[in-house]
N, C-alpha and C positions, 0 to 999 in steps of 0.2 A: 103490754110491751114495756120492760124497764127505758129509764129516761138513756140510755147507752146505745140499745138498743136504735130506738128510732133516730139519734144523731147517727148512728153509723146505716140507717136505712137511706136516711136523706142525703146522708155525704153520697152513698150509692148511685144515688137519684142523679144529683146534681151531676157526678161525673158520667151518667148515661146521657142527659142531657147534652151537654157538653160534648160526648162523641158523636152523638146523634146530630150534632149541629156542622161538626168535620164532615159528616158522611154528606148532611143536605150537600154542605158548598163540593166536596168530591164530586157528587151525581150530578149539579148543575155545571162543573167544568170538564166532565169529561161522560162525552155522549157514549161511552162503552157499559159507562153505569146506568145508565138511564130507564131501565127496565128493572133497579133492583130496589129492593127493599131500604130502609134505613136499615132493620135488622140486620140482612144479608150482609149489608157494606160493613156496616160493626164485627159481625165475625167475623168476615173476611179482610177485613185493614187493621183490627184492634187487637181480635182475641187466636185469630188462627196462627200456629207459627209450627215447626217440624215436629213436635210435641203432640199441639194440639190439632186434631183434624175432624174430626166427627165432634157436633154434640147436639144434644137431647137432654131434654129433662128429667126429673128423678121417675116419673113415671113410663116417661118411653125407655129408658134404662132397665129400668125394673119387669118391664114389657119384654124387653129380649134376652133377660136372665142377669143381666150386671148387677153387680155390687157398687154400690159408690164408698168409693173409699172414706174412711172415717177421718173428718180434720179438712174436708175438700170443700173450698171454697165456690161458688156458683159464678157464672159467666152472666150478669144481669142485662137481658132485654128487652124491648118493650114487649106487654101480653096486649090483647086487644082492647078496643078503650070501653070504658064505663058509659053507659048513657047518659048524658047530661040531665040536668032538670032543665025545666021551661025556663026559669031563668038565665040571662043570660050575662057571664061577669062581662062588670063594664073593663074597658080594659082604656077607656079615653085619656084617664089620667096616669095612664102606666108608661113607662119607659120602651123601646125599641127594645130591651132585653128581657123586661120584664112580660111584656105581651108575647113574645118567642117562647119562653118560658112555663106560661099560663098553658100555651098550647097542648103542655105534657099533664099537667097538672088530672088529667083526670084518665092519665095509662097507665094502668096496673104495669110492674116490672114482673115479667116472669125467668127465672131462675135457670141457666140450662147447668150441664157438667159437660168437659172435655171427653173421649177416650182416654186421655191420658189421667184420668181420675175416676177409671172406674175398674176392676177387679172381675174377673169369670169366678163362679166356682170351680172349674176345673183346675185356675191358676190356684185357687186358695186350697185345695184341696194338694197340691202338690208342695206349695209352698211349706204346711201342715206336714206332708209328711219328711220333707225337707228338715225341718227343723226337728221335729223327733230324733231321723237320724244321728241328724249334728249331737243331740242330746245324749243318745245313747253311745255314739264315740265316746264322750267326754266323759261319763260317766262309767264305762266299762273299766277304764283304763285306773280310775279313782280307786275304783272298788279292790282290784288287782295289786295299789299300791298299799290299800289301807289292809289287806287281808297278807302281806307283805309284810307289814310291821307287825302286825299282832301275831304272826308263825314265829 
């Protein structure tokens, strides 16, 4: 992984962090949350909007025939956690932010897409023929002027 790479992994990190930290204090101030996920409340406070409504990862996507569109960026949230080793970080000398922190430190982010970033074949297969047409307009009409000039 180039060094670009993992700063824009960790910047990711950081600001899943950080929503995931909105969603705790949401679910602790309002008892309607209190059955939900971190995840859930993240798609649903963060990333859902009239756009976006369904999402799933490249593989459930791909499970039900979607395309993802090319250039689409991923909705990052948490996958489930890593097993710790027997040791345990100390955390006595760490900061009140810094131990909140630590907490994530060993959850993988899993990647979803929106609907609105994802493509059928049947749309692509229309769009495809969409554009031929266009093509062959433009083209008919060329051909007509340039066999025009050379009569």
């Amino acid at each position: 992984m180039s060094e670009s790479s993992k700063k824009e992994a960790n910047l990711k990190r950081e600001q899943l962090i950080e929503k995931s930290l909105l969603a705790r204090e949401m679910r602790e101030l309002n008892p309607a949350l209190e059955e939900s996920t971190i995840n859930e409340i993240v798609i649903e406070y963060f990333y859902s909007d009239d756009e976006n409504i369904e999402f799933n990862t490249f593989k459930q996507w791909k499970a039900q025939g979607a395309i993802i569109k090319k250039g689409s960026e991923s909705f990052p949230v948490w996958g489930q956690p890593l097993k710790l080793d027997k040791k345990e970080v100390d955390t006595s000398k760490m900061s009140e932010e810094e131990k909140e922190k630590a907490k994530y430190k060993y959850w993988p982010i899993c990647h979803l897409f929106s609907n609105n970033q994802v493509r059928w074949p049947e749309e692509e297969k229309a769009q495809d023929e969409a554009e031929k047409a266009t093509t062959k307009e433009i083209k008919e009409p060329i051909g007509e002027i340039v066999l025009d000039e050379l009569l």
